[in-house]
C-alpha positions in Angstrom: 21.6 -16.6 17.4 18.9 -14.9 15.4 15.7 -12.6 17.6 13.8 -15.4 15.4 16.1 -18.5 17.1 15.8 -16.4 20.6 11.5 -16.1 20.5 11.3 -19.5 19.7 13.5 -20.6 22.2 11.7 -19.4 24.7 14.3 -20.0 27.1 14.1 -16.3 28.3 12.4 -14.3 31.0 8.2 -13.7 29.8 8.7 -9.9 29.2 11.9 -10.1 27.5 10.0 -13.2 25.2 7.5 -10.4 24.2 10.1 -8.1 23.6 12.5 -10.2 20.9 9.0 -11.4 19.3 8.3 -7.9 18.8 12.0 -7.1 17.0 11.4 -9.9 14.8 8.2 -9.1 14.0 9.0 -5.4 12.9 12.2 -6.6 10.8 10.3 -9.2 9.3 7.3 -7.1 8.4 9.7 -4.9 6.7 11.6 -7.6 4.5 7.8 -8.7 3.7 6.7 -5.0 2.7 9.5 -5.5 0.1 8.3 -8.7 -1.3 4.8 -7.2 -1.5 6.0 -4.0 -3.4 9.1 -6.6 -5.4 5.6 -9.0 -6.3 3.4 -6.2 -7.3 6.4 -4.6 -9.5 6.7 -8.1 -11.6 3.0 -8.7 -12.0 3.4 -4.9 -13.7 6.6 -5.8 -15.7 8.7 -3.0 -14.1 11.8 -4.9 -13.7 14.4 -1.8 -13.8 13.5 -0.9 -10.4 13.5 -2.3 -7.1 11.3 -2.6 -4.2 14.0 -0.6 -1.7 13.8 2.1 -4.4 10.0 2.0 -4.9 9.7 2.8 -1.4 12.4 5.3 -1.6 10.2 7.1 -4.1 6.9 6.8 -2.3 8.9 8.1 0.8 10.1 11.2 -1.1 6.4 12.0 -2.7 6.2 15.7 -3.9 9.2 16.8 -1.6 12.9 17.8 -2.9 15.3 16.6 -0.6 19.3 16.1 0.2 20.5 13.0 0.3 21.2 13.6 3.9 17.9 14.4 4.9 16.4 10.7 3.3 18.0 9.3 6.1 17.2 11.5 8.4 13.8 12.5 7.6 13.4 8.3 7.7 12.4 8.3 4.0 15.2 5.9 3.4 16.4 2.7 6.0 19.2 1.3 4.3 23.4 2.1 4.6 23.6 2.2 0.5 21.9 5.4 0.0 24.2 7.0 -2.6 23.3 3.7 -4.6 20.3 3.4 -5.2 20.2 7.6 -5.7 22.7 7.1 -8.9 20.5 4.3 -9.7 17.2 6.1 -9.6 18.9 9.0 -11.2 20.1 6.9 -14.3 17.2 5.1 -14.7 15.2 8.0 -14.9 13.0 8.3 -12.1 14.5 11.0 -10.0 16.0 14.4 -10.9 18.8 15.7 -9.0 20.6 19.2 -8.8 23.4 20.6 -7.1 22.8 23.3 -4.4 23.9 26.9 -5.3 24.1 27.6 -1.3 26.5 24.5 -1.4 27.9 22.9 -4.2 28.4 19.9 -1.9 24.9 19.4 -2.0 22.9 17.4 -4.0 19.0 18.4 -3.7 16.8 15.1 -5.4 13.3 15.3 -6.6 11.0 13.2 -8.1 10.8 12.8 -12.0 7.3 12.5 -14.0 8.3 8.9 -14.6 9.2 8.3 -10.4 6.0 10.4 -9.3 4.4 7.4 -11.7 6.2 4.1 -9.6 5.4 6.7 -6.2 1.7 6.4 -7.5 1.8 2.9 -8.0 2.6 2.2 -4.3 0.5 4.8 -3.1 -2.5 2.4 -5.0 -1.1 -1.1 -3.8 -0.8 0.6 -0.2 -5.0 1.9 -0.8 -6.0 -1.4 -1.8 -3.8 -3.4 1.0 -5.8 -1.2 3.8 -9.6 -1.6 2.4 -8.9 -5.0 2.5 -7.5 -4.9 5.7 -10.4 -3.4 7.0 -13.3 -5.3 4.8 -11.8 -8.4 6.4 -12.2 -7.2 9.6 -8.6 -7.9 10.1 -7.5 -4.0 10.9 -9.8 -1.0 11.2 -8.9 2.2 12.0 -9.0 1.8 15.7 -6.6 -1.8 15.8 -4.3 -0.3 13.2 -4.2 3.2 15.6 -3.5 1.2 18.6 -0.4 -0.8 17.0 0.8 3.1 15.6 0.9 4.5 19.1 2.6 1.1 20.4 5.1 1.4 17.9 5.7 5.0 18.0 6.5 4.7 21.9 9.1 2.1 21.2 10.4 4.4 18.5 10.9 7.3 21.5 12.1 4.4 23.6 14.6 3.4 21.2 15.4 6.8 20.7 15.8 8.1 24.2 18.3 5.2 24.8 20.8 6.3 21.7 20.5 9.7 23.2 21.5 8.8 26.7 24.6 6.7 25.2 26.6 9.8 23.9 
């Protein structure tokens, strides 16, 4: 059964309710930043790229990077890294170089023409949080609270992966 089926259920203990309704609410918040960035790309007629690697490119900003470190550095979320890197790289909008230290490693960086799709998110993600806030529907303070929530169920998560090995 889906954390979706499982909330509205509701068959489970209060605090564990909360808890499932807070999973499905970060994975679907997720699937819905990429329909935001996916509807923003089409009203601009970029079609060649998509919204995973629009995000992948606003992630990596001005930094250069191994493919390793995307993942770890939690620029990139996905299990299909090496994919959308060729991709990205093919299309044009990132640059990428073997290491001399290691010839194993690939170091990526942003093109002209990706540091152009990272600044188009960067603007969509501006005018998303003015409006936010001249709705009244998140300031500063709301958004900061859900931020420190969130980052202590990141540790949470964390501590509990730790523990396992």
């Amino acid at each position: 059964m889906s954390l979706q089926g499982r909330v509205a259920d509701r068959t489970v203990r209060l605090p564990q309710a909360d808890y499932l309704e807070s999973l499905a609410l970060v994975e679907r918040l997720h699937r819905l930043l990429l329909d935001v960035i996916k509807d923003e790309f089409e009203r601009l007629d970029i079609l060649d790229i998509n919204a995973v690697q629009a995000l992948l490119l606003f992630n990596v900003g001005d930094n250069e990077v191994t493919a390793g470190e995307l993942k770890s550095r939690g620029y990139y979320q996905g299990s299909n890294v090496s994919y959308n890197l060729r991709k990205l790289v093919d299309a044009g909008y990132m640059h990428h170089q073997r290491c001399d230290a290691d010839r194993r490693s690939v170091r990526v960086r942003l093109t002209a023409q990706g540091q152009r799709i990272r600044d188009l998110v960067g603007e969509l993600f501006d005018r998303h949080a003015a409006a936010l806030e001249d709705r009244g529907m998140a300031g500063a303070a709301g958004l900061g609270e859900v931020n420190r929530s969130l980052r202590r169920l990141e540790r949470f998560w964390s501590e509990q992966i730790r523990y396992i090995y």
